[in-house]
C-alpha positions as CSV (number, residue, x, y, z in Angstrom):
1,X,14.3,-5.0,-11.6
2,X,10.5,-5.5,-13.6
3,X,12.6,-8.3,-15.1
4,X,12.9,-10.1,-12.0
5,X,9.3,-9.3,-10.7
6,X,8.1,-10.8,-13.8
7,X,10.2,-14.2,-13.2
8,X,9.4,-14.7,-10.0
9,X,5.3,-14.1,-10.6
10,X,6.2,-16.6,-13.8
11,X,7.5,-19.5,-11.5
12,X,4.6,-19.0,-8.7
13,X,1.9,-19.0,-11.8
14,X,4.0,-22.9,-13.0
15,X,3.6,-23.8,-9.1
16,X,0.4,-25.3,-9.9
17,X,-1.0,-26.3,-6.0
18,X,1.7,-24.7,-4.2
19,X,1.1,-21.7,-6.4
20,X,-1.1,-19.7,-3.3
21,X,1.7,-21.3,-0.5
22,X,4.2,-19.4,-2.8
23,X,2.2,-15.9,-3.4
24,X,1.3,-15.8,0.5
25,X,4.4,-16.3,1.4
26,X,5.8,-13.8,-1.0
27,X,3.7,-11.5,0.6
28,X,5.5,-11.8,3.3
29,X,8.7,-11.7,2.0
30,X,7.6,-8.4,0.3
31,X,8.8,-6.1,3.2
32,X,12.3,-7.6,3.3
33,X,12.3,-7.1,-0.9
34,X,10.9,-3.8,-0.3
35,X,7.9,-4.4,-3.1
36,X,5.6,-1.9,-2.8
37,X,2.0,-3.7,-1.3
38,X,-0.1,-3.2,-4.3
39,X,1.9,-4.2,-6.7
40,X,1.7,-7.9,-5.1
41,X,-2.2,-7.6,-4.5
42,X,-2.4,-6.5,-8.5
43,X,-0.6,-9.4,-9.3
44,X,-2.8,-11.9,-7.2
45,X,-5.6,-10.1,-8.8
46,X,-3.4,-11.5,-12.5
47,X,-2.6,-14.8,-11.1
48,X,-5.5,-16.0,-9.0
49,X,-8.5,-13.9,-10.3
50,X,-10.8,-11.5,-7.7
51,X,-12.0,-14.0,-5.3
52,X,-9.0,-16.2,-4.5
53,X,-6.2,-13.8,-4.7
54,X,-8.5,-11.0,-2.5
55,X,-8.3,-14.0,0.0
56,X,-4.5,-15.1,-0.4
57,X,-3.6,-11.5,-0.3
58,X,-5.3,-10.5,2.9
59,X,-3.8,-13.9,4.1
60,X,-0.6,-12.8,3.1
61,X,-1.0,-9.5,4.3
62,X,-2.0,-10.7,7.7
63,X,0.9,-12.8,8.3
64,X,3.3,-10.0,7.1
65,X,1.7,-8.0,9.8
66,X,2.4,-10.5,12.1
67,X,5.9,-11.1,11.3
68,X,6.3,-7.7,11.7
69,X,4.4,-7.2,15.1
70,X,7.1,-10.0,16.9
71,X,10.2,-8.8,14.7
72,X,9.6,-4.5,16.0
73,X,9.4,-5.8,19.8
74,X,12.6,-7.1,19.0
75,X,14.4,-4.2,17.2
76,X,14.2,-1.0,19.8
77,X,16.4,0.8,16.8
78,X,13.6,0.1,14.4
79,X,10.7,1.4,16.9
80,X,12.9,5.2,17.0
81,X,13.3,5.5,13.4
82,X,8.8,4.7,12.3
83,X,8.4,7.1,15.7
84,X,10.9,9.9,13.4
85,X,9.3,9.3,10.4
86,X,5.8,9.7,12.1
87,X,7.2,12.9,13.1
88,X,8.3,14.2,10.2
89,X,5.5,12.8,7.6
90,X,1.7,11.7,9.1
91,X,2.1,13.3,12.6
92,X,-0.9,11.1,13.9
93,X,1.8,10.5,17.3
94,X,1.1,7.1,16.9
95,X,-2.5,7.1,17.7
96,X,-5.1,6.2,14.7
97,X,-7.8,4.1,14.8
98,X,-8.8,1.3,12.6
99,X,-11.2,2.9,10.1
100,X,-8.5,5.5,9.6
101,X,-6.2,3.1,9.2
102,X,-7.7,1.1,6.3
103,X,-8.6,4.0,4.8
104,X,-4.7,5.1,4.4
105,X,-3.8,1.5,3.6
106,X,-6.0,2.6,0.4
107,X,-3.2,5.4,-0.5
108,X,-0.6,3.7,-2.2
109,X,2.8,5.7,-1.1
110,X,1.9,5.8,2.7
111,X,3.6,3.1,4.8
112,X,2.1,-0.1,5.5
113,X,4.3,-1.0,8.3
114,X,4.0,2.7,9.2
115,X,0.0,2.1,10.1
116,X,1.3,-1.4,11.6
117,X,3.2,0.8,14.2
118,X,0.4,3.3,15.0
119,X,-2.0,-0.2,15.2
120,X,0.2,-1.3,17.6
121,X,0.3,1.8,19.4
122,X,-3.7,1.3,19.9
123,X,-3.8,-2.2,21.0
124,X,-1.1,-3.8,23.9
125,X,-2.3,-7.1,23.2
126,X,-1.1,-9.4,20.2
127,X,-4.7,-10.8,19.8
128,X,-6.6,-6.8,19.5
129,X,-3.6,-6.1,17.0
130,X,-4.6,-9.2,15.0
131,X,-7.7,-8.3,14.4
132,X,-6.9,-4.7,13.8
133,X,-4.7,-5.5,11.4
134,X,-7.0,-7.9,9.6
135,X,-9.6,-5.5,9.0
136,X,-7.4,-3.1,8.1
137,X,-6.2,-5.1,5.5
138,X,-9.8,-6.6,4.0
139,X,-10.5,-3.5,2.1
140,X,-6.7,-2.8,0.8
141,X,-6.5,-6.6,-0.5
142,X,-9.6,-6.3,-2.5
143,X,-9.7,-3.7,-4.0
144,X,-6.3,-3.8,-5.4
145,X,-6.9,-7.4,-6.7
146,X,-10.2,-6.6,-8.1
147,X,-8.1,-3.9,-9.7
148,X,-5.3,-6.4,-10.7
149,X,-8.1,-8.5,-12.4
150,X,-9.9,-5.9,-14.3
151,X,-6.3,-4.8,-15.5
152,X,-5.6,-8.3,-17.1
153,X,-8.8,-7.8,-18.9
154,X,-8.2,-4.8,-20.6
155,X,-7.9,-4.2,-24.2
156,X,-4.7,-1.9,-25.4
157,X,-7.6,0.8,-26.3
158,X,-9.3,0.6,-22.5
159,X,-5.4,0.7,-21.1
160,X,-4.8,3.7,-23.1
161,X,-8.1,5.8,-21.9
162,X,-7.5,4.5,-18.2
163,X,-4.1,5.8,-18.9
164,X,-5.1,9.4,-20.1
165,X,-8.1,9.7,-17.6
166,X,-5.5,8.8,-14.6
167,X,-3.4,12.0,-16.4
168,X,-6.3,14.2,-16.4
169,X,-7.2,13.3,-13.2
170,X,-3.1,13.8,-11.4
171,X,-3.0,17.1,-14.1
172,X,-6.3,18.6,-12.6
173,X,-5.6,17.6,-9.3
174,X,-2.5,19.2,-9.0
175,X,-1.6,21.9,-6.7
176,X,-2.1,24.9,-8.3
177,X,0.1,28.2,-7.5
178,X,0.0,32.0,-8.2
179,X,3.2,33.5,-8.4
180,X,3.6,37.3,-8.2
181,X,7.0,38.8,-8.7
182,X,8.0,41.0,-5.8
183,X,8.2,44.5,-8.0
184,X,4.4,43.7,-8.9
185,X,3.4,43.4,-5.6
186,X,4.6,46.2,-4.2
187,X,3.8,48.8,-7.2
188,X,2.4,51.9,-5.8
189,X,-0.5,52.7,-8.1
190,X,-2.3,55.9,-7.7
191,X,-6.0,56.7,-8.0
């Protein structure tokens, strides 16, 4: 599969001018691919540098919002199964407002269509949604392409420290548990 992700970012790189028509709309072919959303904005960040792939990415980004907003009023099915998986994951009931909402566009494993349907939820009209989802989707766009940029940069040495801090950080960060057998716990000691 990184086989094919790496030929395809290959042939829109060769595109030359109709390299950013490409990458936008591979954005929004992303959700159909099911490509997780920073992996694209890391790889404008490679392909386009900080400035212009920030700004084809939250194109991108926008108009996979869109698609999305015209193709869920279409799909009742669809609608049941992000209101079960609301229920079962986030629990917000489908209510969360925009600054939440681009702050959990910032956590990588937590659905982006998932905050589209709770930003629908909050605004009836197409045009509100718009704009929610467009500054929803300004901080998610640059800072994973300012992070897809720094990563081109790096040296195997700085790859390898960012590597070991990120382990530090997920092995100190963990969730930490106590376990006590059952016999411990209930020993009658007497004083």
């Amino acid at each position: 599969m990184g086989e094919n992700y790496t030929i395809l970012l290959a042939f829109i790189e060769s595109a030359g001018y109709m390299a950013p028509i490409m990458f936008v709309l591979f954005h929004v072919l992303r959700q159909l691919l099911f490509i997780p959303v920073a992996v694209v904005c890391l790889a404008g960040g490679m392909l386009f540098g900080p400035l212009l792939g920030s700004v084809l990415s939250l194109i991108g980004l926008w108009l996979s919002s869109v698609v999305f907003y015209f193709m869920i009023s279409k799909m009742p099915s669809l609608q049941e199964k992000l209101k079960r998986l609301d229920e079962k994951t986030l629990k917000f009931g489908g209510r969360i407002n925009v600054f939440q909402a681009s702050v959990l566009r910032l956590i990588p494993f937590i659905h982006f269509q998932l905050l589209n349907f709770y930003l629908m939820g909050n605004s009836r009209r197409f045009p509100k949604y718009a704009k929610a989802v467009f500054w929803t989707n300004v901080p998610l766009a640059f800072f994973y392409t300012i992070f897809g940029h720094s990563i081109a940069s790096f040296s195997m040495e700085m790859g390898f420290i960012v590597l070991v801090a990120l382990a530090g950080l997920i092995f100190f960060m963990r969730e930490k548990r106590v376990v006590i057998k059952w016999s411990q716990f209930f020993t009658h000691t007497e004083r």
